[in-house]
PyMOL commands that place a pseudoatom at each C-alpha (Angstrom):
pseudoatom trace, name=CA, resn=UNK, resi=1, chain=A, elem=C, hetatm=0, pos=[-7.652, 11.669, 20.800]
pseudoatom trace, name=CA, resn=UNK, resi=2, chain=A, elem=C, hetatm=0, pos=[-5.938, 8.496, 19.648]
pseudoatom trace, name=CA, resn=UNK, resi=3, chain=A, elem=C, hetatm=0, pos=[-2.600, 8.581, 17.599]
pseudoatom trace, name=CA, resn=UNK, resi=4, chain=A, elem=C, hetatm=0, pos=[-4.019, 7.748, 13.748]
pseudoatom trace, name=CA, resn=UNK, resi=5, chain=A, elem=C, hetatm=0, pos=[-2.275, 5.606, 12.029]
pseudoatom trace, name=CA, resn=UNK, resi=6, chain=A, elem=C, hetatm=0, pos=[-3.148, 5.139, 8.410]
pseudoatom trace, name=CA, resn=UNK, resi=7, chain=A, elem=C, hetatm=0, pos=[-1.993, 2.053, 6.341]
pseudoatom trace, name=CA, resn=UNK, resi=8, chain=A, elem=C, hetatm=0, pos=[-1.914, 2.492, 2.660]
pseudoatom trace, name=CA, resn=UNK, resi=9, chain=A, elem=C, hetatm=0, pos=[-1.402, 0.317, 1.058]
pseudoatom trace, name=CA, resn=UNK, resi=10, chain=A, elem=C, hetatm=0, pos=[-2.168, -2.718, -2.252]
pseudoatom trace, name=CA, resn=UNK, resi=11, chain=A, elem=C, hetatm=0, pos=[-3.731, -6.571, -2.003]
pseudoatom trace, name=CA, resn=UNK, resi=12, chain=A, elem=C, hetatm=0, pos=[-0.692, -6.789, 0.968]
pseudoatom trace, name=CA, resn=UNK, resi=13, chain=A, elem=C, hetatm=0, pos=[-2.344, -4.217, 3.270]
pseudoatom trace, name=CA, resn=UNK, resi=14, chain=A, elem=C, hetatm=0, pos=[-6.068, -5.635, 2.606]
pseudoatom trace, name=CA, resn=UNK, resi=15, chain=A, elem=C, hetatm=0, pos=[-4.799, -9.033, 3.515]
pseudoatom trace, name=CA, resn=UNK, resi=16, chain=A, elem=C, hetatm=0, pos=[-4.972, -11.150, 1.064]
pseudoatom trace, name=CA, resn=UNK, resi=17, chain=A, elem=C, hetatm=0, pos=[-4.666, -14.762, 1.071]
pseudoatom trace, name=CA, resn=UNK, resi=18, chain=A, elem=C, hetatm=0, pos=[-3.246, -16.404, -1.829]
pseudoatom trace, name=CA, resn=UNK, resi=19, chain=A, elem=C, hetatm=0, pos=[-3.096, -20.393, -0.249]
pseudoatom trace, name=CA, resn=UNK, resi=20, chain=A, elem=C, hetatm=0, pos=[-6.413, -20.797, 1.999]
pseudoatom trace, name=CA, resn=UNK, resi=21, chain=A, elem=C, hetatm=0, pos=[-5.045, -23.335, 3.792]
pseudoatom trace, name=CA, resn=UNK, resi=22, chain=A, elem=C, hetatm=0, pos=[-2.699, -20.289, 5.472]
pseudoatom trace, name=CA, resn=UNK, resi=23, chain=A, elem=C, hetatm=0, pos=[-5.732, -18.749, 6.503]
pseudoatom trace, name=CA, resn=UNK, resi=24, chain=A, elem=C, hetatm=0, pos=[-7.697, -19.499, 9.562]
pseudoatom trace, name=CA, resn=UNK, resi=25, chain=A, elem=C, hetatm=0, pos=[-11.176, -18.408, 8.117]
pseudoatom trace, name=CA, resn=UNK, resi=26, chain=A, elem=C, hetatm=0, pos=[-9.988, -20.939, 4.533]
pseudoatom trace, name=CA, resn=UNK, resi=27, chain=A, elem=C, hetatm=0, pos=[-10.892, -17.498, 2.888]
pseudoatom trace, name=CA, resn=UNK, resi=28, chain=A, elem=C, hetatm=0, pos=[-9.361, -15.323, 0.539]
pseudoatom trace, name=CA, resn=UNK, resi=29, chain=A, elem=C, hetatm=0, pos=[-8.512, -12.409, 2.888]
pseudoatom trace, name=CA, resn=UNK, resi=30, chain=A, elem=C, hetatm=0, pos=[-6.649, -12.998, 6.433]
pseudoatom trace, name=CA, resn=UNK, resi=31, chain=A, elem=C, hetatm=0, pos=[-8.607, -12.348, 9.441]
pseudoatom trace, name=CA, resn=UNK, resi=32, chain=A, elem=C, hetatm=0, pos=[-8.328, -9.554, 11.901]
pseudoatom trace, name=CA, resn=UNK, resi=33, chain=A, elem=C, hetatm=0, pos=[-6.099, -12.112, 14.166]
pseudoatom trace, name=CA, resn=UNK, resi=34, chain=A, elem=C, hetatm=0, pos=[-4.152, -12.725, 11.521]
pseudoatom trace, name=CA, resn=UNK, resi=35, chain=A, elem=C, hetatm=0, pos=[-3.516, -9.557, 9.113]
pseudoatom trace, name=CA, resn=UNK, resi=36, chain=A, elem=C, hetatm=0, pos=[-0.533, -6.591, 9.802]
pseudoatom trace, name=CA, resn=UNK, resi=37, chain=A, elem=C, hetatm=0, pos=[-2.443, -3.900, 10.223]
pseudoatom trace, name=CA, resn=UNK, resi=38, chain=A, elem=C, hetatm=0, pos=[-4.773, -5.697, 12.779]
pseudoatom trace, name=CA, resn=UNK, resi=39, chain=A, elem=C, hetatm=0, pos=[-1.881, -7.085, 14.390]
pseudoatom trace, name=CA, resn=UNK, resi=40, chain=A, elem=C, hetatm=0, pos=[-0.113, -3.579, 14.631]
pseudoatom trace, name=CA, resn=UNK, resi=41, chain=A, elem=C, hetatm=0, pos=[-3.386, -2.155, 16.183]
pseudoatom trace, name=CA, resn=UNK, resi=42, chain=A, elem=C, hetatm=0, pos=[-3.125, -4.678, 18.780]
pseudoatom trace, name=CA, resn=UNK, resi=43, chain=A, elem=C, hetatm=0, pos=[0.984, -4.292, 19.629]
pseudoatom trace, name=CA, resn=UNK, resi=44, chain=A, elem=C, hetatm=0, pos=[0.288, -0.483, 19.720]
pseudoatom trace, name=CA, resn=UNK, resi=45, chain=A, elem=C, hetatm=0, pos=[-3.005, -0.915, 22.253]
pseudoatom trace, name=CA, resn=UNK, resi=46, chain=A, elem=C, hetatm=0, pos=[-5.971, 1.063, 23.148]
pseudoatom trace, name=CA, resn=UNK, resi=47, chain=A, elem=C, hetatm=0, pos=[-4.091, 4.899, 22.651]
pseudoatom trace, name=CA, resn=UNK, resi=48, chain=A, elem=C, hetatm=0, pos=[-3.703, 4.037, 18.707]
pseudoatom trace, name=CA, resn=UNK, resi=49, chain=A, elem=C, hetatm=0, pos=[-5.764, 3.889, 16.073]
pseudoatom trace, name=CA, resn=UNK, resi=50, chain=A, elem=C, hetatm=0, pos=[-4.687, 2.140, 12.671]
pseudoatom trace, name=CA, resn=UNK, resi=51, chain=A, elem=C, hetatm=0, pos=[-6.680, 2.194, 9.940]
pseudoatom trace, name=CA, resn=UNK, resi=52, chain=A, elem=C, hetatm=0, pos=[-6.576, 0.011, 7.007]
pseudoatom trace, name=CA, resn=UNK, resi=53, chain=A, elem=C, hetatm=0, pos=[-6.909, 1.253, 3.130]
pseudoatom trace, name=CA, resn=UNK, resi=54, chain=A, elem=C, hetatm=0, pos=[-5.467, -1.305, 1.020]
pseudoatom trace, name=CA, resn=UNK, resi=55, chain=A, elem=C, hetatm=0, pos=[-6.465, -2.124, -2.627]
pseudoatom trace, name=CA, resn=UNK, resi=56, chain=A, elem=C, hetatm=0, pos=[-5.628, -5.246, -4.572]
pseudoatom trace, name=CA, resn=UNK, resi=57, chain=A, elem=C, hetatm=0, pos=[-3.987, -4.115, -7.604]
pseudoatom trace, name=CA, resn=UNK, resi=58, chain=A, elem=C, hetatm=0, pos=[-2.950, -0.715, -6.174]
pseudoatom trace, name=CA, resn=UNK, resi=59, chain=A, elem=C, hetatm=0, pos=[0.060, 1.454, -7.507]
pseudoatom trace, name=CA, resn=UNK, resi=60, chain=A, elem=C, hetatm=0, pos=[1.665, 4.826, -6.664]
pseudoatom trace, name=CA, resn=UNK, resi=61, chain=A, elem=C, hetatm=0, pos=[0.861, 7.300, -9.668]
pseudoatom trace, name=CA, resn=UNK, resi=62, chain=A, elem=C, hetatm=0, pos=[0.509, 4.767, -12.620]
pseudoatom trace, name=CA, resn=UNK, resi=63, chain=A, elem=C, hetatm=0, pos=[-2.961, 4.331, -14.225]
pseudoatom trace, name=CA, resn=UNK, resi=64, chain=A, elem=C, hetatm=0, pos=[-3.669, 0.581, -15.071]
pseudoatom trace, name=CA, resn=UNK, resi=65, chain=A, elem=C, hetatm=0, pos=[-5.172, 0.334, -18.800]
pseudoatom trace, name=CA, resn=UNK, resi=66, chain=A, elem=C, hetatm=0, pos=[-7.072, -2.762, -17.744]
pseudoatom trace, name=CA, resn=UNK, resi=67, chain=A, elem=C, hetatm=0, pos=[-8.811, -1.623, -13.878]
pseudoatom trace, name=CA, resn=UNK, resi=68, chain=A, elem=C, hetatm=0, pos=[-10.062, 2.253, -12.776]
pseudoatom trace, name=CA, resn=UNK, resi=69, chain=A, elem=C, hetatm=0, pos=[-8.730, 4.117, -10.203]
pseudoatom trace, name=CA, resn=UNK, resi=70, chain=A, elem=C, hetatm=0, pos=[-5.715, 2.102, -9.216]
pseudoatom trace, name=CA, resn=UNK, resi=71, chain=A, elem=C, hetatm=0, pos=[-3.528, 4.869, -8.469]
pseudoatom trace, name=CA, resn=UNK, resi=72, chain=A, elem=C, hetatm=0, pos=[-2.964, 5.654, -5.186]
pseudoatom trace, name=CA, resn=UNK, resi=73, chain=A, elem=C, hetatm=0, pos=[-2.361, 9.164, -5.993]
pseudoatom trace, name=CA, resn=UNK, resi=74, chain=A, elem=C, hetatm=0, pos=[-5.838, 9.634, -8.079]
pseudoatom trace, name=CA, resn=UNK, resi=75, chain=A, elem=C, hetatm=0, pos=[-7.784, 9.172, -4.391]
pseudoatom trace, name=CA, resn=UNK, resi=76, chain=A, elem=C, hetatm=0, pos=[-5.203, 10.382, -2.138]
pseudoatom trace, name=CA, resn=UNK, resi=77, chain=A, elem=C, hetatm=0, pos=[-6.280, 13.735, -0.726]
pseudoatom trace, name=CA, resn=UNK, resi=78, chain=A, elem=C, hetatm=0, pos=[-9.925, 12.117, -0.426]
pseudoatom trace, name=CA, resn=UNK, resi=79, chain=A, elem=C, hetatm=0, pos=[-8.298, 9.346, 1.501]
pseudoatom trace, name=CA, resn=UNK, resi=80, chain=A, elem=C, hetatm=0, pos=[-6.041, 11.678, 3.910]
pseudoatom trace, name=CA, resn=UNK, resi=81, chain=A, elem=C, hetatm=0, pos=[-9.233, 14.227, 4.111]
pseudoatom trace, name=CA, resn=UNK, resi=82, chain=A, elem=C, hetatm=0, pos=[-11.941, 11.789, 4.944]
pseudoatom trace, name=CA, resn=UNK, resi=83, chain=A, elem=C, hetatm=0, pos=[-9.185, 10.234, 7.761]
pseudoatom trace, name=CA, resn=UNK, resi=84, chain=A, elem=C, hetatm=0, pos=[-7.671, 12.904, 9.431]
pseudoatom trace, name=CA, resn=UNK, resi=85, chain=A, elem=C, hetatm=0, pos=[-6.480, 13.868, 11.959]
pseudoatom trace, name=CA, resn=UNK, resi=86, chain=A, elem=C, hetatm=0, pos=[-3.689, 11.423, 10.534]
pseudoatom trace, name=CA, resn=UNK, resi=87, chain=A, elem=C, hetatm=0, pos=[-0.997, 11.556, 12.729]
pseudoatom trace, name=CA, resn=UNK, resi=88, chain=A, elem=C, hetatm=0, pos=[1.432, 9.222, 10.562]
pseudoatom trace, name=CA, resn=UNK, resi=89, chain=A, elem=C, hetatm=0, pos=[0.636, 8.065, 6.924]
pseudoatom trace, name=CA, resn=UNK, resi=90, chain=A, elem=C, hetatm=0, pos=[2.292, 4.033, 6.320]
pseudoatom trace, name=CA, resn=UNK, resi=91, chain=A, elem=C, hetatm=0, pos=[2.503, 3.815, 2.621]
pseudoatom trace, name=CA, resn=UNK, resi=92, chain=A, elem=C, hetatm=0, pos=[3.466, 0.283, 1.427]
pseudoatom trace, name=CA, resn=UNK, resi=93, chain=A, elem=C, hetatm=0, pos=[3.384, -0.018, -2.448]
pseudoatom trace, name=CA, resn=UNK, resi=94, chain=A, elem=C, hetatm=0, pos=[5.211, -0.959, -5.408]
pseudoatom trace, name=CA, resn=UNK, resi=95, chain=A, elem=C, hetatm=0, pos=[5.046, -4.513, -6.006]
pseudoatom trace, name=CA, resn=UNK, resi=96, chain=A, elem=C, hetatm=0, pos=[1.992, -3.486, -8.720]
pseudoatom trace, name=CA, resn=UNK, resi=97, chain=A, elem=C, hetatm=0, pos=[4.059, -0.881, -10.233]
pseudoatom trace, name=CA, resn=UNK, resi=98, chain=A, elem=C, hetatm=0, pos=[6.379, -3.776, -11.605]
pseudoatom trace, name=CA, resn=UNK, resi=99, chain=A, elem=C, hetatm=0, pos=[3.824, -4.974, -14.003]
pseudoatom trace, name=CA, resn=UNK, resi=100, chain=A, elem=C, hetatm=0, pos=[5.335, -5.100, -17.814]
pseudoatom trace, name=CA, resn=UNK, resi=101, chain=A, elem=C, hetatm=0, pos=[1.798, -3.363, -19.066]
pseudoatom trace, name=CA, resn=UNK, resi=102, chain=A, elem=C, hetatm=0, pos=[2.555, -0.119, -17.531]
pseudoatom trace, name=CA, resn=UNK, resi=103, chain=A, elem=C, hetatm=0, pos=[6.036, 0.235, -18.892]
pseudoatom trace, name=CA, resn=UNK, resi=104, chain=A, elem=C, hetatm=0, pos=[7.930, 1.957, -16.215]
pseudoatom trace, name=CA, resn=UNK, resi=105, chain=A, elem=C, hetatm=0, pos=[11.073, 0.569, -14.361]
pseudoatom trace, name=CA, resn=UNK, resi=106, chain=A, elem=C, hetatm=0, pos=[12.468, 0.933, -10.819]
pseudoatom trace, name=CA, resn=UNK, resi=107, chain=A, elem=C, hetatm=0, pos=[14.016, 4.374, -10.693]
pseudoatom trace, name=CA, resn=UNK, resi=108, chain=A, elem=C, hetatm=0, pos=[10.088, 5.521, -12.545]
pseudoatom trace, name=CA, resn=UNK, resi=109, chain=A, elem=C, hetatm=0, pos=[8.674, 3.264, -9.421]
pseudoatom trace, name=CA, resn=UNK, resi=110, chain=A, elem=C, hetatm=0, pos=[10.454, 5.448, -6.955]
pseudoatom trace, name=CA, resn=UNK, resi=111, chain=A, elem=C, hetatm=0, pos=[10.020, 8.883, -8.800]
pseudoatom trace, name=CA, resn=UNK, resi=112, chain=A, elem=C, hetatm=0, pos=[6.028, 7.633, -8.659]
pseudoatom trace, name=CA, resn=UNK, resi=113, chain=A, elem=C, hetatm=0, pos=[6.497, 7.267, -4.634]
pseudoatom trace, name=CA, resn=UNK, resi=114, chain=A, elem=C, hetatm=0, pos=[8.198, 10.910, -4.770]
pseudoatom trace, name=CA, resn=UNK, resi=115, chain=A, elem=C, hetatm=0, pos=[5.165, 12.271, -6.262]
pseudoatom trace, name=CA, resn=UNK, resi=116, chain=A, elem=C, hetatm=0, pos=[2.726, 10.544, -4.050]
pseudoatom trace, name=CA, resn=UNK, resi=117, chain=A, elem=C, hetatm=0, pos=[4.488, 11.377, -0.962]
pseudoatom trace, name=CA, resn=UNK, resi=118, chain=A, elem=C, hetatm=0, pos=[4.974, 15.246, -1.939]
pseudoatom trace, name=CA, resn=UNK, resi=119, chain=A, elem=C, hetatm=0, pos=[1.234, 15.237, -2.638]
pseudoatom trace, name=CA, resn=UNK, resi=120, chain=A, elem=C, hetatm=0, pos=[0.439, 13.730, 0.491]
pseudoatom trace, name=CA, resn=UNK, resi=121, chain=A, elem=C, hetatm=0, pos=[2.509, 16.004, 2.650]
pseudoatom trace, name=CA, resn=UNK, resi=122, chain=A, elem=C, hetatm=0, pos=[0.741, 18.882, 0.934]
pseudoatom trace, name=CA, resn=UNK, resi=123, chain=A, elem=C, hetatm=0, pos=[-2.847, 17.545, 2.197]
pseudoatom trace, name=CA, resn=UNK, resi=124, chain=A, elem=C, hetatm=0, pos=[-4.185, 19.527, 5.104]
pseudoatom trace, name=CA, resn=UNK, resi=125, chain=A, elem=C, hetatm=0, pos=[-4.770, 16.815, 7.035]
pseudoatom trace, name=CA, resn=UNK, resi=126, chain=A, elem=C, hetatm=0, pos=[-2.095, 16.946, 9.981]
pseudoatom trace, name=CA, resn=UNK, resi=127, chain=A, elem=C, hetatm=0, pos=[-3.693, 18.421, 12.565]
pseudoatom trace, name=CA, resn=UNK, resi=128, chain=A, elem=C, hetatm=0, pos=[-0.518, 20.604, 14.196]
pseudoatom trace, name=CA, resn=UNK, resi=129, chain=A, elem=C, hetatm=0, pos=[2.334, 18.959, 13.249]
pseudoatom trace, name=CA, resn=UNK, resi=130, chain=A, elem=C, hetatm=0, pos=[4.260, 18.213, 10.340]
pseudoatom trace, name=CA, resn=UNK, resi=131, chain=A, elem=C, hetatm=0, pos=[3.452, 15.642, 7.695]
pseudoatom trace, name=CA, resn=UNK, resi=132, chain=A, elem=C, hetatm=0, pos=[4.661, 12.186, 9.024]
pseudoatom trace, name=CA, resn=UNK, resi=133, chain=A, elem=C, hetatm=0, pos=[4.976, 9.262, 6.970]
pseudoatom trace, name=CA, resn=UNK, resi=134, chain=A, elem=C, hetatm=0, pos=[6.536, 6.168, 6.540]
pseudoatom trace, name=CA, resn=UNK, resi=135, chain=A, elem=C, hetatm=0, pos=[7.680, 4.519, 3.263]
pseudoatom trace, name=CA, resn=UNK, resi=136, chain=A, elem=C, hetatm=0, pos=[7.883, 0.658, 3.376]
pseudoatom trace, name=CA, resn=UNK, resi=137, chain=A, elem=C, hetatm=0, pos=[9.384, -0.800, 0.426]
pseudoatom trace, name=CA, resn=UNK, resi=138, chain=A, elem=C, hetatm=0, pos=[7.583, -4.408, 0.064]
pseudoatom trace, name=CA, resn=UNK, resi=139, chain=A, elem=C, hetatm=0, pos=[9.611, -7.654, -0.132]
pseudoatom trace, name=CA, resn=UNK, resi=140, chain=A, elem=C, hetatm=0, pos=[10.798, -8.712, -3.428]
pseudoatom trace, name=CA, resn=UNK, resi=141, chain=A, elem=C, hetatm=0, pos=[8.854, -10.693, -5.434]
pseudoatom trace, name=CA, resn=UNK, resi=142, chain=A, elem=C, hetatm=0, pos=[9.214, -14.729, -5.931]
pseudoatom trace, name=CA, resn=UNK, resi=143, chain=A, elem=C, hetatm=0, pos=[10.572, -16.710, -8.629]
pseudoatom trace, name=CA, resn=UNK, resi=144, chain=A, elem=C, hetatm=0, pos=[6.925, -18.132, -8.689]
pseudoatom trace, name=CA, resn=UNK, resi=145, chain=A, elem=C, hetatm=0, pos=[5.451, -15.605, -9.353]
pseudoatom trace, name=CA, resn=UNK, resi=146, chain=A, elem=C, hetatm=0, pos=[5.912, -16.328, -13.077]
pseudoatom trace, name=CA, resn=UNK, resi=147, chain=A, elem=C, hetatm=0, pos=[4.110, -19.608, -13.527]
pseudoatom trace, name=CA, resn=UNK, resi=148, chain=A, elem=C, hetatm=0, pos=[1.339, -18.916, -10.850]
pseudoatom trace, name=CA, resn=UNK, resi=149, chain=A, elem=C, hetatm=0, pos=[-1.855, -17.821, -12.555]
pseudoatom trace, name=CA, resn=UNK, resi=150, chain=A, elem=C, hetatm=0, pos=[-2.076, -14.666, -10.020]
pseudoatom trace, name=CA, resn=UNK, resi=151, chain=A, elem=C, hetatm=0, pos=[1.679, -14.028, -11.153]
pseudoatom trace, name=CA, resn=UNK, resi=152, chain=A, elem=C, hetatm=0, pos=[1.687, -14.152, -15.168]
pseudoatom trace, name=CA, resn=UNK, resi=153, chain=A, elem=C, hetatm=0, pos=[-0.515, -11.206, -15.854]
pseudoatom trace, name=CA, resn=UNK, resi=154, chain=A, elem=C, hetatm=0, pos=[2.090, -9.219, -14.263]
pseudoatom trace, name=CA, resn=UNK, resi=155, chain=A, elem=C, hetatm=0, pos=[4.403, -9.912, -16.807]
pseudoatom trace, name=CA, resn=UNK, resi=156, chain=A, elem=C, hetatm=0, pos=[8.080, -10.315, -17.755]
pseudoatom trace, name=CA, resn=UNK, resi=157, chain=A, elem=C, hetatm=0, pos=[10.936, -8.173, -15.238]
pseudoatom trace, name=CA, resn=UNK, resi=158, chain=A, elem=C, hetatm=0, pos=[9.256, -7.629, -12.652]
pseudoatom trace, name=CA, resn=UNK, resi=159, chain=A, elem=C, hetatm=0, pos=[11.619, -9.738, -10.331]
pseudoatom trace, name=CA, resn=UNK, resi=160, chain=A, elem=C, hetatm=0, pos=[14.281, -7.907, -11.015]
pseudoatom trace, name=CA, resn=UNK, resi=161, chain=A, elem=C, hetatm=0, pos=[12.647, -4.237, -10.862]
pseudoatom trace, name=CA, resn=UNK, resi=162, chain=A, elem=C, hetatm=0, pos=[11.670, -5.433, -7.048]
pseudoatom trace, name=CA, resn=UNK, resi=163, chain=A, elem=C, hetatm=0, pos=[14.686, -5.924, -6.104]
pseudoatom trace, name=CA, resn=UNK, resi=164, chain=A, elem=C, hetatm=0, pos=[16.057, -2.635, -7.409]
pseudoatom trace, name=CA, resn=UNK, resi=165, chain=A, elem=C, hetatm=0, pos=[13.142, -1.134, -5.261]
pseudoatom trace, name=CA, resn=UNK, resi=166, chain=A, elem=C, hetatm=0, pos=[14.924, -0.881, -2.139]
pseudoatom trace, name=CA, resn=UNK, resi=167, chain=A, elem=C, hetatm=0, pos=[17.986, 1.013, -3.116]
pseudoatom trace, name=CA, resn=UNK, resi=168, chain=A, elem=C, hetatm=0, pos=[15.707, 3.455, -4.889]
pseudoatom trace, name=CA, resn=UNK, resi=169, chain=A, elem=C, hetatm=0, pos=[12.981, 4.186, -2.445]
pseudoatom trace, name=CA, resn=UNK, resi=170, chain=A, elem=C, hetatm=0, pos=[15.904, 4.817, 0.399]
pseudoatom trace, name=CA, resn=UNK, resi=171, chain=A, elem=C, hetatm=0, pos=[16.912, 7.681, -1.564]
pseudoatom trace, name=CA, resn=UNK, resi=172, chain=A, elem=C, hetatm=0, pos=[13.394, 8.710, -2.266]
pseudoatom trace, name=CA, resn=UNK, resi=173, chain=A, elem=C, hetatm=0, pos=[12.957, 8.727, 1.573]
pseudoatom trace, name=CA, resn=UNK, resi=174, chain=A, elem=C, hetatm=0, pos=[15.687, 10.689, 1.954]
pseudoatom trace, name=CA, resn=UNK, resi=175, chain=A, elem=C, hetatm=0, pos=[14.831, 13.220, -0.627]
pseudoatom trace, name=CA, resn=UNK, resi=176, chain=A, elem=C, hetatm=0, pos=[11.521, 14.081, 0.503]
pseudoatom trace, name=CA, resn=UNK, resi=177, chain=A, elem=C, hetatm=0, pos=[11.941, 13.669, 4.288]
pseudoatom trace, name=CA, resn=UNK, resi=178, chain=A, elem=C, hetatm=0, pos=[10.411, 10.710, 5.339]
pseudoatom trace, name=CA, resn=UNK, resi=179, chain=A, elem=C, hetatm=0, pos=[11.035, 7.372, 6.969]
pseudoatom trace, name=CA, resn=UNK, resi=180, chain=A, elem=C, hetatm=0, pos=[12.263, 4.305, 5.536]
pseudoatom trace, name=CA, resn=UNK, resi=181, chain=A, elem=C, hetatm=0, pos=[11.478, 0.443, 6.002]
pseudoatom trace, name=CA, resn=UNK, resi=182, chain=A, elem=C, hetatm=0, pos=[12.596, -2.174, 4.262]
pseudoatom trace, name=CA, resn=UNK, resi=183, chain=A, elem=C, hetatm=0, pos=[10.472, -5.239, 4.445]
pseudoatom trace, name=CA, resn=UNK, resi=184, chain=A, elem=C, hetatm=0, pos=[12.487, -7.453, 2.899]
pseudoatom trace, name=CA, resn=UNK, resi=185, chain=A, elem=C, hetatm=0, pos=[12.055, -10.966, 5.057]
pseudoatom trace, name=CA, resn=UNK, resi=186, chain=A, elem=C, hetatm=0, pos=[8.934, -10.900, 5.758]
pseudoatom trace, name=CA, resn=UNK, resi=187, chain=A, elem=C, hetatm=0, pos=[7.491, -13.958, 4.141]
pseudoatom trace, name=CA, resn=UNK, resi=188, chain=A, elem=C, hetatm=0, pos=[5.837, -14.185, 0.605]
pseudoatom trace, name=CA, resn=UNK, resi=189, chain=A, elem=C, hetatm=0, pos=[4.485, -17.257, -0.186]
pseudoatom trace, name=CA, resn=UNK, resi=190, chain=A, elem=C, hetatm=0, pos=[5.652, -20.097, -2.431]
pseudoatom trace, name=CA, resn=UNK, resi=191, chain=A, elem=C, hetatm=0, pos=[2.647, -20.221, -4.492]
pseudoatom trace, name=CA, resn=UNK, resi=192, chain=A, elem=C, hetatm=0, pos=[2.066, -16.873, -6.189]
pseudoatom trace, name=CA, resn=UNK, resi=193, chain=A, elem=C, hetatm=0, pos=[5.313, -15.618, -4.868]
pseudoatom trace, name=CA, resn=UNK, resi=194, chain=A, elem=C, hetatm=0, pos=[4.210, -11.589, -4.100]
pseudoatom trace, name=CA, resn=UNK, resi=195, chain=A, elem=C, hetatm=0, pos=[1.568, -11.843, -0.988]
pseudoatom trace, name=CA, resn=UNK, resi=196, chain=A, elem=C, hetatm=0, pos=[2.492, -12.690, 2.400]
pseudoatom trace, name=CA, resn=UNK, resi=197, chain=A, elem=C, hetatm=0, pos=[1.824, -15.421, 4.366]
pseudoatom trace, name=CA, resn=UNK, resi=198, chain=A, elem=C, hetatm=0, pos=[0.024, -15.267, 7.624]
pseudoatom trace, name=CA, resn=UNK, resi=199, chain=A, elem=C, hetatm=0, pos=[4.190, -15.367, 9.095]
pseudoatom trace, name=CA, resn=UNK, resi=200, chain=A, elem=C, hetatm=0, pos=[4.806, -12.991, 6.846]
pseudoatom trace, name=CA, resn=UNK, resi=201, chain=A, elem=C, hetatm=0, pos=[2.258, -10.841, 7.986]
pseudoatom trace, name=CA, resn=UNK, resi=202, chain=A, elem=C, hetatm=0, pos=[3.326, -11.632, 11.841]
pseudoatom trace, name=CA, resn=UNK, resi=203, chain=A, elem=C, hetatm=0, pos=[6.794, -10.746, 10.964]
pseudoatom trace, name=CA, resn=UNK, resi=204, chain=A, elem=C, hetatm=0, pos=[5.635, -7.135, 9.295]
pseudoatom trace, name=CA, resn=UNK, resi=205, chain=A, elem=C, hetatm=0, pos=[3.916, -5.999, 12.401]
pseudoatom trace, name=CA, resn=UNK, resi=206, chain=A, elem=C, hetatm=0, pos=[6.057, -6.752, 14.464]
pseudoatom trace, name=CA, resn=UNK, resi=207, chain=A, elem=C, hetatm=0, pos=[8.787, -4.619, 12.943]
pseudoatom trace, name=CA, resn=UNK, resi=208, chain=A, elem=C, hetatm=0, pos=[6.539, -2.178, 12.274]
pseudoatom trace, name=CA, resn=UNK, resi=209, chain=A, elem=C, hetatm=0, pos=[5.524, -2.062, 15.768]
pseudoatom trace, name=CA, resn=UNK, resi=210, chain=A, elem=C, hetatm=0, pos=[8.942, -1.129, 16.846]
pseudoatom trace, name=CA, resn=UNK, resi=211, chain=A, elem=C, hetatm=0, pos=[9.283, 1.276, 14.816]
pseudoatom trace, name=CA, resn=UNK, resi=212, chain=A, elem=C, hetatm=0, pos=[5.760, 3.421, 15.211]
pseudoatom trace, name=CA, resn=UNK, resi=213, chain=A, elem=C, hetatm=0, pos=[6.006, 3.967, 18.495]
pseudoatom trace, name=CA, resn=UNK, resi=214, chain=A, elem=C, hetatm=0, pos=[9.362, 5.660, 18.042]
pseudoatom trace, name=CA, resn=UNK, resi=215, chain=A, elem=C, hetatm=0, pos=[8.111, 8.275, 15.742]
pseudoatom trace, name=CA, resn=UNK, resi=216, chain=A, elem=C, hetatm=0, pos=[4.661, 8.919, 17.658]
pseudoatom trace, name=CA, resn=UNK, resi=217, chain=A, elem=C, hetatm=0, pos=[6.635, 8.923, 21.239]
pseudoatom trace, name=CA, resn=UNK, resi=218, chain=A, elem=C, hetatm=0, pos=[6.438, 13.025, 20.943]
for i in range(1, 218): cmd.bond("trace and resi %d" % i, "trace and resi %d" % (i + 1))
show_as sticks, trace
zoom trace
């Protein structure tokens, strides 16, 4: 059976586009030459299967007042269940926990990845060896982001709270025993300032790439 890699993940991981003219399609969602996850399928070849399950809007364990279901943590054992065997779990969210509505800051952000990765290490859905899973803390967001019309719903801080990410989820990593990636460089784009860019995107797999196949080597 193929190693299973699955990508969870927010708008980031389903691709979105926020300038068509990045996009090779002119659509709002990259193409499958264009977005990480299809790109890490691809570096990783035929003995690897990644799977994609990103959300637009998406958080770790915070409810959003104004969509359903946006916690990652509300659907995760269905997710892990209706995927496994999963061999490693990519979790790559945070940049939606930022938003002023839901009132939490970047040490809550990091205890809300705690709790989602403790819950998904407790799935049975690892076949015979021991939950693996990779936490990849997303770039920080733009200055943009607060005059673009994607960007000012998100409300007031949340530039600053993702850049405290990174020094936070580390230690969360630590804590509960799982792997760490920083994603910072990998390009956002000038216009909405918090979704990459089809670089961006390029640059993501490719560091991702290197480090997958060192923890699925065994």
């Amino acid at each position: 059976m193929k190693k299973h890699i699955l990508c969870l993940g927010d708008s980031n991981t389903h691709g979105y586009c926020a300038d068509p003219a990045d996009c090779a399609d002119g659509g709002i969602r990259f193409n499958e030459d264009e977005r990480w996850t299809c790109l890490l399928q691809k570096a990783l070849g035929p003995d690897y299967l990644v799977t994609e399950e990103g959300l637009s809007g998406r958080t770790t364990v915070f409810p959003d007042p104004l969509h359903e279901t946006m916690d990652a943590l509300t659907v995760l054992y269905a997710l892990l269940k209706s995927h496994e065997v999963v061999d490693l779990l990519v979790i790559m969210l945070g940049t939606n926990d930022v938003k002023e509505r839901l009132g939490v800051n970047a040490a809550c952000v990091a205890i809300g990845m705690e709790r989602l990765v403790r819950k998904a290490q407790s799935v049975d859905c690892w076949g015979d060896h021991a939950p693996n899973i990779l936490i990849v803390c997303p770039p920080p967001i733009r200055p943009e982001m607060e005059h673009s019309e994607t960007g000012i719903p998100m409300g007031r801080g949340c530039l600053e709270k993702s850049r405290e990410l990174p020094e936070y989820y580390k230690k969360t990593a630590a804590l509960v025993g799982a792997h760490y990636m920083d994603a910072a460089g990998c390009e956002f784009n000038a216009l909405d300032g918090m979704h990459l860019t089809r670089r961006g995107h390029a640059q993501l797999a490719e560091r991702l790439t290197k480090i997958v196949r060192g923890l699925l080597e065994n």
